[in-house]
N, C-alpha and C positions, 0 to 999 in steps of 0.2 A: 884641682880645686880652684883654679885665675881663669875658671871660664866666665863668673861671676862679674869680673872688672872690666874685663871687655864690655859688659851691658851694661856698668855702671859708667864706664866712661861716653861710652856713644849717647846715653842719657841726657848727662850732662852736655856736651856740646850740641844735643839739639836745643836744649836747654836755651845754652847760651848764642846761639844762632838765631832764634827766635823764630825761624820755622826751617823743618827738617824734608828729608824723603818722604819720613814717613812719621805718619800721628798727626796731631792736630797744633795750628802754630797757638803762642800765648795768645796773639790778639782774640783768636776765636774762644780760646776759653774763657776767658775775659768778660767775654757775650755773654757765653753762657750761665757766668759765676752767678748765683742767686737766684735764681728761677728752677723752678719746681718741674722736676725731670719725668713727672707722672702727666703734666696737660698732654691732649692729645695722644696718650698712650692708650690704647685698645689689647686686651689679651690675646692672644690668638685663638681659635678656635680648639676645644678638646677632642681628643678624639673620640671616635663610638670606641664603647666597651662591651663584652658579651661577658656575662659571668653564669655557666650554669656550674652548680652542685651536685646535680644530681640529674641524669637523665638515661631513661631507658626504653628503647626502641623496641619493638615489639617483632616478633617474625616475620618477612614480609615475602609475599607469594603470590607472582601475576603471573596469569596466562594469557602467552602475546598471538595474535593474529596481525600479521599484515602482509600488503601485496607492494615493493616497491617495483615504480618500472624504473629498469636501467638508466636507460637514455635521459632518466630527470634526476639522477646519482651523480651531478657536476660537483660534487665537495670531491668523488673516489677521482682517482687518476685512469687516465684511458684503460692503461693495462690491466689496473682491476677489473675494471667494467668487463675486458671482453675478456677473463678470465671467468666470471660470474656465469656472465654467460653463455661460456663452452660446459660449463660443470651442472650448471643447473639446465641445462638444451632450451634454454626460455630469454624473453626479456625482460622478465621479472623474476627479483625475490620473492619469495615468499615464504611466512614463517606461521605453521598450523600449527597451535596449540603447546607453542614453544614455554615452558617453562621458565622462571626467573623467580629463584628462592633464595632469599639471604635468612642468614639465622639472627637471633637475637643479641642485641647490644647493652651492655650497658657501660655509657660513655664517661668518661674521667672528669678529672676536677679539669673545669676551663676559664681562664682573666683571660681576656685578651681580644683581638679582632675576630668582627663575625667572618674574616676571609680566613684566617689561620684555622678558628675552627671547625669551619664548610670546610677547608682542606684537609683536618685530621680523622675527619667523620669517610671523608673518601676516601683516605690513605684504610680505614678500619675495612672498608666494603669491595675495594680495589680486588685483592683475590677472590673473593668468592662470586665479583662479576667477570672475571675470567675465565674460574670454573664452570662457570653457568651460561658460558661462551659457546662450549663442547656442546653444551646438552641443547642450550636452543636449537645452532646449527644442523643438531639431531634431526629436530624435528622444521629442516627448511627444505629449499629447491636446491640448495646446493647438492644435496647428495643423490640426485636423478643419475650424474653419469655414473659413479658407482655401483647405482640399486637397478642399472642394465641389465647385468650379467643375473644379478637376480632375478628378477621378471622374466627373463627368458627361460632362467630354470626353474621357476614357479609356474610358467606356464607349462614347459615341457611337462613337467613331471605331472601338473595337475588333466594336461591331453593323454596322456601315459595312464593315468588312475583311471578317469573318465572310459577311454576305453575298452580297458581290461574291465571295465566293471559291465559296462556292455557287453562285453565277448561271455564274460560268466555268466552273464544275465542271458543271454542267447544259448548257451550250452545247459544253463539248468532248464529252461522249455523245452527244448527238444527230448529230455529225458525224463 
């Protein structure tokens, strides 16, 4: 508890020194003794405040088309790009009829900045545009190299029916 007198003493000999390291010497308070510490004082500015009560988002449901071409995809890095693509066999994205549904919100008590709360409204939406990641995708170019093996055994099998349906159809005339 003598941590006190150490700052009572260094006090006083700046005191009596009459200007120290550090703080302001007598003569300058001196100056200032009697004049009014508010001229030329300005508040700082307040900050913006956002207060909602009460708010409620309503279901939200877009159906997306678009065509990007690669080669104008300078935000992605190379390797995405020609990842893109190899998967979609094109130089463009493309997303038909891509689905984007978030559900309904209803958002908390909020004081504070409209950046904290644009952040916590995304923090709320964050997964469910994840999940709605899969299902776009669903419906893009990316999934041509996969739907390959499909197409080819959709056509096989649809030249297989075709045929055989011919062949029956030539075997019921003849009898």
């Amino acid at each position: 508890d003598d941590g006190w007198v150490e700052a009572v003493t260094s006090f006083a000999r700046q005191c009596r020194s009459g200007s120290g390291n550090q703080g302001m010497s007598l003569a300058s308070i001196e100056r200032t003794a009697g004049s009014s510490i508010v001229i030329d004082f300005s508040p700082p500015p307040l900050p913006s405040v956002v207060q909602v009560e009460q708010l409620h988002v309503d279901t939200i449901k877009l159906n997306l088309w678009c065509a990007l071409k690669l080669r104008s995809c300078g935000f992605l890095p190379s390797y995405i790009r020609d990842a893109l693509r190899v998967l979609s066999f094109s130089d463009e994205l493309t997303l038909e009829d891509a689905t984007l549904s978030l559900p309904e919100r209803k958002v908390p008590l909020h004081r504070g900045s409209l950046r904290d709360f644009l952040r916590g409204l995304a923090s709320e939406y964050t997964m469910n545009l994840v999940n709605n990641a899969g299902v776009a995708l669903g419906k893009s170019s990316l999934l041509n190299l996969p739907r390959v093996p499909l197409r080819i055994g959709g056509s096989t099998v649809s030249f297989l029916s075709d045929t055989m349906g011919l062949v029956a159809g030539e075997a019921a005339s003849l009898m």
